[in-house]
Phi, psi and omega in degrees: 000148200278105161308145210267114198290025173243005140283132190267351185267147193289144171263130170308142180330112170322346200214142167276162191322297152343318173265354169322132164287102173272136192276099170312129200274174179298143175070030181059036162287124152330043195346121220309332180291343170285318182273308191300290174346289159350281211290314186318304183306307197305329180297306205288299164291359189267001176266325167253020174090180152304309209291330193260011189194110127040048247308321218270000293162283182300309190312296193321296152342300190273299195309358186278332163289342168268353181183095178299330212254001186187164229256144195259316202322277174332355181230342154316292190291298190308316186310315206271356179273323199268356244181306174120276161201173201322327180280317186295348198274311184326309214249018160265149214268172237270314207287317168337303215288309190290009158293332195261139187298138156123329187264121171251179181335297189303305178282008166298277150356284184273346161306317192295315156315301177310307207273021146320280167309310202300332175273338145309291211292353187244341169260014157282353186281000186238322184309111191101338187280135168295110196256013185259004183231001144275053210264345170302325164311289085084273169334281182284353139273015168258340180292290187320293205279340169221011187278006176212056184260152170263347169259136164322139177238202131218167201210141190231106170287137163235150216245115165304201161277326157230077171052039183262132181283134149230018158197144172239108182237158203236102151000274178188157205233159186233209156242249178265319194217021170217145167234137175236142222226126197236145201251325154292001169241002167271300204305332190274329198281328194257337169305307196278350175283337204066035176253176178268334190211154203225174194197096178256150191220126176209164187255138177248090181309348168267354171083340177267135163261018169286155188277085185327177154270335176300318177316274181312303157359272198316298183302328143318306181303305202268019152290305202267008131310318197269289154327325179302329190244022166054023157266135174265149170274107204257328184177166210220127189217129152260150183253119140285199173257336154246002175201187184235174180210131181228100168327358184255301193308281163336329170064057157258012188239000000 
């Protein structure tokens, strides 16, 4: 709306000052509100943590190491307006990200990096490990590594005898709303591992983790593979976007 010229007062900014697009000073220098802005996020989470700032905030934090030189908060909101929230942005995929003006090669890179890390560190919590008494551990690495993919994934935990992961591999990748799953070559597969036990895992890109019937289907197919050959199917876990669904619990397995 036009401001009404019988008013004597200046109109406020559209932005506060943080979100202002900044002009680099002579010699690539900062404005000083922009470097306080900075030092201030960074102070502020190393006293509190994630807990103390904001996911659109946590963003701003990395980007500020991909584009040193200019105010990130605007491009922080787009990224969380086109995306959703942090986790999508991490884990979406590169040409998605380079649709939003501003993101280049470089902030690409390093989104790719966390979450590179983030999924190591949630898969050392299971790996080598007794996974029916980590299962939270479990959990919070099928959350991490797929609860915010925009495509189907499917994932296969494979089990020693006692119940320890010693291999995690990815199936097979889909579309929004199909994966195709072949149930003799996860069974051949669990052969060539030795293992004993098996744990399937697939992502529902729409965030509800209710069971399609191919989804049941399928999991009747590589069940009764798995008995011929005296592997147990210990659970079948679809990831939502806030929660799982576990086919034992349900009691379809």
């Amino acid at each position: 709306m036009k401001p009404d010229s019988a008013f004597g007062e200046r109109p406020l900014p559209l932005f506060e000052p943080d979100e202002v697009t900044a002009t680099p000073l002579p010699g690539g220098r900062l404005p000083s509100y922009i470097r306080d802005h900075r030092k201030r996020l960074r102070a502020r989470f190393m006293a509190g943590g994630a807990q103390a700032v904001p996911e659109y905030e946590l963003l701003e934090l990395i980007l500020f190491r991909s584009l040193r030189r200019q105010d990130v908060k605007p491009l922080a909101r787009a990224l969380m307006d086109a995306f959703g929230d942090i986790n999508r942005v991490l884990s979406a995929p590169p040409e998605r990200l380079r649709e939003i003006k501003g993101v280049g090669e470089e902030i690409v890179t390093d989104f790719k990096i966390v979450e590179a890390v983030a999924h190591r560190m949630a898969r050392a919590r299971v790996m080598q490990r007794h996974v029916i008494s980590s299962w939270d551990a479990v959990l919070d690495y099928c959350h991490t590594t797929m609860a915010h993919r925009e495509t189907e994934q499917f994932r296969v935990l494979f089990l020693d005898r006692k119940n320890s992961l010693i291999a995690d591999e990815e199936q097979a990748r889909g579309t929004v709303d199909h994966v195709p799953v072949y149930p003799r070559e996860i069974a051949k597969r669990a052969l060539e591992l030795n293992a004993s036990a098996l744990i399937l895992v697939h992502n529902h890109p729409s965030g509800d983790p209710s069971p399609s019937q191919s989804d049941i289907d399928m999991t009747e197919k590589i069940l009764a593979a798995c008995e011929a050959l005296g592997l147990t199917l210990h659970d079948h876990l679809i990831i939502g976007k806030s929660r799982e669904l576990s086919f034992r619990a349900e009691g379809f397995i």
